[in-house]
N, C-alpha and C positions, 0 to 999 in steps of 0.2 A: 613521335612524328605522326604515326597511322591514328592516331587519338583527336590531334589537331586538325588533321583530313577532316577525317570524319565527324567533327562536332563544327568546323566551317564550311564544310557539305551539307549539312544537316540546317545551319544557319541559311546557306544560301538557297536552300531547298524551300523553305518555309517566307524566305521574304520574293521566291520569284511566283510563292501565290497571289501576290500581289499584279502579277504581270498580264495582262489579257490575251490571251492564245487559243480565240475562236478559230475555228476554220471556216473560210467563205463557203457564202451560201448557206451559211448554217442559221435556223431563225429555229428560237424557242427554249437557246441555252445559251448561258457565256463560260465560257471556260478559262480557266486560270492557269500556271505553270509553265515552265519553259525548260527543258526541250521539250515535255510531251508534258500535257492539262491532264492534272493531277485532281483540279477539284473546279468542280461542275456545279453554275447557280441553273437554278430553273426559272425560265422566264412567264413560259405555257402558261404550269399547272403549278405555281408554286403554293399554295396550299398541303399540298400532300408530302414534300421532302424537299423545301427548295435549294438547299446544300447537299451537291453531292461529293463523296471524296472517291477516287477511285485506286486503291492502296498500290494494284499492280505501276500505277504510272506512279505513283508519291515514291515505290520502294526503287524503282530505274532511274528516277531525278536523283535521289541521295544517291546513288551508286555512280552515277554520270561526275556528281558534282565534288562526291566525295575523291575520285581519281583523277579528277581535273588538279585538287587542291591538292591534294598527294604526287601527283609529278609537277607540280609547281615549287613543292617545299622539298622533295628529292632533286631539283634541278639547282635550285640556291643554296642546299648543302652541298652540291658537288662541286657549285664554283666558288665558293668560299673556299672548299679546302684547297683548289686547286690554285688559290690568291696567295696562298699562305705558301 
């Protein structure tokens, strides 16, 4: 079960870079990730790095997402068995 967490945390981690999660006011980046922007375009100076990943947020999304999906699938084993 902790396998499946975490390989559907990891799934959901990598498609919510998809999601745009600038914060206002902010001009010169776009940000990606959801809860916290994991990877950062440059808008400025993109010439020099305009992909940035920032591992601290990338490794807190997996960890967020991975124990969301782990007390989702510990709560539907527990009410199966308690069906049966």
């Amino acid at each position: 079960m902790m396998i499946l967490a975490v390989a559907v945390g990891v799934a959901i981690t990598l498609l919510t870079g998809l999601v745009e999660n600038t914060p206002n006011m902010l001009v010169g980046a776009v940000h990606y990730g959801y809860p916290l922007a994991w990877l950062v375009r440059m808008i400025v100076a993109p010439e020099y790095n305009p992909w940035v990943v920032r591992p601290m947020g990338l490794v807190i999304d997996l960890v967020v997402w991975s124990t969301v999906i782990f007390v989702i699938l510990y709560a539907a084993t527990l009410s199966r068995k308690k069906a049966q």
